[in-house]
C-alpha positions in Angstrom: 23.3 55.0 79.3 21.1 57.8 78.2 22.9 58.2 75.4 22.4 54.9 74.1 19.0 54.9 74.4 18.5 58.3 72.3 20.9 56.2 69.7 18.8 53.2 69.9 15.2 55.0 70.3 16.5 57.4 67.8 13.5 57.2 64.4 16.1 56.8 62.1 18.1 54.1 63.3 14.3 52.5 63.7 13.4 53.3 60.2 16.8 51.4 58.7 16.4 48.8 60.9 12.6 48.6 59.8 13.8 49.3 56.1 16.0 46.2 56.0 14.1 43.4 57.6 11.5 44.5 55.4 13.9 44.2 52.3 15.2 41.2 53.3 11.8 39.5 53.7 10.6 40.3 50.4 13.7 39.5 48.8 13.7 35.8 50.7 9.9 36.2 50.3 10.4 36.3 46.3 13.2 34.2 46.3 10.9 31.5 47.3 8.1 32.6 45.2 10.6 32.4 42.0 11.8 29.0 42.9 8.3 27.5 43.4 6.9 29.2 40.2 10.2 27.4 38.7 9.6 23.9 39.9 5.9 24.2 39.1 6.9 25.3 35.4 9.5 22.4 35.3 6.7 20.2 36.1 3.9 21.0 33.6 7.1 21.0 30.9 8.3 17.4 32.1 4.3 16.5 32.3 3.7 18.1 28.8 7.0 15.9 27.9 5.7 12.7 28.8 2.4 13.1 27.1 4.1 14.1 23.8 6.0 11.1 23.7 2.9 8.9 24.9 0.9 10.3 21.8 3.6 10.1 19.3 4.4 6.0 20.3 0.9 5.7 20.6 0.0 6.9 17.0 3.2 4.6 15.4 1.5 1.8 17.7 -1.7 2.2 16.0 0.0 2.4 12.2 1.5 -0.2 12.6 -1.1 -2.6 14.6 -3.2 -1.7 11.8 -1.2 -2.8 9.2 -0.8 -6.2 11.0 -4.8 -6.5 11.1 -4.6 -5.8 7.5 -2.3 -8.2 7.3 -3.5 -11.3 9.5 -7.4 -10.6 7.7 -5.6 -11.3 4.5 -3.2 -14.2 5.1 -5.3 -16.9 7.4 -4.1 -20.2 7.7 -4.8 -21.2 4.3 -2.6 -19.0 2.8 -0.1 -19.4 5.5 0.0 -23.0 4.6 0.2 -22.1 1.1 3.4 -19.6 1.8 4.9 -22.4 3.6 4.2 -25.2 1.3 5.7 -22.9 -1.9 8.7 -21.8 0.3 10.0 -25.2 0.6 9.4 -25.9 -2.8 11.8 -23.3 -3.9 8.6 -21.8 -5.7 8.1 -18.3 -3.9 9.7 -16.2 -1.3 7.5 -14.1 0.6 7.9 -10.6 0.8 8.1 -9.9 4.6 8.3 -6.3 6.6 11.6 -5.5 6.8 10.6 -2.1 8.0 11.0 -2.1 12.2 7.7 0.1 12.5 9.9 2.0 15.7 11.7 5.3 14.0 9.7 7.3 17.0 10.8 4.6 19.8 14.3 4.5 18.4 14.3 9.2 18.4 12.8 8.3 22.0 14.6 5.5 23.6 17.0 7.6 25.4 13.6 9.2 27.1 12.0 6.2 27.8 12.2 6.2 31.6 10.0 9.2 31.4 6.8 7.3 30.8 4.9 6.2 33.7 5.9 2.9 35.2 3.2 0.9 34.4 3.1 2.4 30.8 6.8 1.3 30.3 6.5 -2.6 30.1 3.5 -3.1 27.5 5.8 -0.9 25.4 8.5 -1.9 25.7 7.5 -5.6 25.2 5.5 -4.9 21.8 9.0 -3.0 20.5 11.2 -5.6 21.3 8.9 -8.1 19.5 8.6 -5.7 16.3 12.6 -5.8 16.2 12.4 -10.1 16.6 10.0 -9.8 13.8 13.0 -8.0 11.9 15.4 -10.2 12.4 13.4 -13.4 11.3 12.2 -12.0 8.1 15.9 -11.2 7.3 16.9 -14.3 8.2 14.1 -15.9 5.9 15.1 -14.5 3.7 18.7 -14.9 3.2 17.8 -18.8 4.2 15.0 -19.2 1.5 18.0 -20.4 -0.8 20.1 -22.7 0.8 18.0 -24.1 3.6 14.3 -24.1 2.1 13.3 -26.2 5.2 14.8 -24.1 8.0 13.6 -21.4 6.3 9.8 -22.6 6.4 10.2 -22.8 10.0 11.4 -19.8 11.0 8.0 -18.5 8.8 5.8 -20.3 11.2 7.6 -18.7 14.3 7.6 -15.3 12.1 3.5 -16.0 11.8 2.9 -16.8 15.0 5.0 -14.0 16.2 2.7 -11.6 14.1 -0.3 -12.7 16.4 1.9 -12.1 19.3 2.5 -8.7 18.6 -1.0 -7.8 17.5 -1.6 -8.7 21.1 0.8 -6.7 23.1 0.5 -3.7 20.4 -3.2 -3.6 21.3 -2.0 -4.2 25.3 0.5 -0.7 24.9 -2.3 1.2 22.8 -5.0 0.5 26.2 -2.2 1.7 28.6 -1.0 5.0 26.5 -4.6 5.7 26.2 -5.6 5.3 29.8 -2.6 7.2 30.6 -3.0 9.8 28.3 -7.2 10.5 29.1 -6.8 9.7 32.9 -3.5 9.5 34.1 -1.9 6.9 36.7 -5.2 6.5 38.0 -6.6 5.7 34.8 -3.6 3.2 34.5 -4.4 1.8 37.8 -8.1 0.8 37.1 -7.0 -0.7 33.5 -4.7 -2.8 35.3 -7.1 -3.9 38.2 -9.8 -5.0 35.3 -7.5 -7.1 33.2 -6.2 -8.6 36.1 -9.9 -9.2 37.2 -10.3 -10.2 34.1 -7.8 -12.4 33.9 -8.6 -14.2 36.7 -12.4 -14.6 35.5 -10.6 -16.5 32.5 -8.2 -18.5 34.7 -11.9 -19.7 36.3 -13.5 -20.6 33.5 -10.8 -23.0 32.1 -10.0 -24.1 35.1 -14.1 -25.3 34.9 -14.1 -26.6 31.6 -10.9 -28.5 32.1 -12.5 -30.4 35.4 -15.7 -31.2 33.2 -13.8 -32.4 30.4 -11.5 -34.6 32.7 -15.2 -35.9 34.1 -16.1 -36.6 30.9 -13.1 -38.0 29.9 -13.5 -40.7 33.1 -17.3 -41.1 32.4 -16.1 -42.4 28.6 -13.1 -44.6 30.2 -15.4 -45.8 33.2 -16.4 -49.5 32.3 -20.4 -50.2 32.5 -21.0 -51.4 36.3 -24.0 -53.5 35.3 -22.6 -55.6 32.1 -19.5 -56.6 34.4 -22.2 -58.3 37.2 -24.2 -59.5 34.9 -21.3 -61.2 32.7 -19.9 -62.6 36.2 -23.6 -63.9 37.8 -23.4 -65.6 34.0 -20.2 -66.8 34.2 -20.4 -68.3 37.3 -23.8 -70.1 36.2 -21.4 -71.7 33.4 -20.6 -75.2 33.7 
């Protein structure tokens, strides 16, 4: 028994038993140092990631919303009447964008689930209406021939289309821009003040269709006082 003691008490066995729970906590110790250091780094990458992406869509966004404000200032609805008046006459065929605006989105699409999730939508909706835009204007084109009256159809819906997407361009500019400056919480006060917003508006046409309805049964009312007079008269009638 005295024996093992002086092995167990003995300072060297103490010393390499010492020794190696020390090496093994600091080797656990920077084990879990390394792999925090690497998740933080894989998170400011993915971070850095996303906002490269939200600046590059956002600077094709604004090109190209640009170019439809250009666009919409110069062809108002004279001129769009014009277009549509020479089309069926087999006068002129308008030169319309063929060009989808989207070479970024398209290099990015694969990617596009790293954007934030309210981010996602207004994007994704103003892209898919640039690539509907496409498609009419081919199809305008290749109709302008043949079927003149089709064809002035499809450039009202390609017209009104352009408005569309002026809207929902400016829509994904606000929430790359929110996102980009502030972050989700950024994103989350944009989306509280067009929905307040929103509502206001709902509010206020919801008002001036009840007065107009008023109005409307004011105008359709007939006058209370000619109807007794013509009946006291009536009656007085032989």
């Amino acid at each position: 028994m005295n024996g093992l003691q002086t092995i167990f008490w003995n300072e060297r066995v103490i010393a390499a038993f010492v020794t190696a729970l020390l090496g093994g906590g600091v080797v656990a110790a920077g084990w879990f140092w390394t792999h925090a250091l690497s998740r933080y780094r894989d998170r400011k990458l993915r971070e850095e990631q996303v906002k490269d992406v939200q600046r590059a869509l956002l600077a094709e966004i604004r090109a190209h919303v640009a170019a439809l404000e250009q666009q919409q200032a110069q062809e108002p609805a004279a001129v769009a009447l014009a277009l549509r008046q020479r089309l069926l006459a087999d006068e002129h065929v308008p030169i319309l964008p063929h060009d989808a605006n989207d070479r970024i989105f398209r290099a990015i699409v694969e990617q596009v689930h790293i954007l934030p999730e309210h981010v996602i939508d207004p994007v994704v909706r103003y892209y898919r209406l640039i690539a509907v835009r496409v498609a009419l204007a081919q199809d305008i084109r290749s109709s302008a021939d043949n079927h003149p009256d089709r064809a002035a159809e499809m450039l009202d819906d390609y017209l009104s289309l352009t408005s569309e997407t002026l809207v929902e361009g400016n829509a994904a500019m606000l929430f790359l821009s929110a996102s980009l400056k502030g972050g989700p919480g950024a994103v989350r006060a944009l989306m509280k003040a067009l929905e307040a917003k929103e509502r206001e508006e709902e509010k206020q046409k919801a008002g001036n269709d009840l007065i107009a309805r008023n109005v409307s049964m004011d105008d359709d009312a007939p006058a209370v006082g000619d109807g007794v007079s013509r009946t006291v008269s009536d009656r007085r009638d032989p």
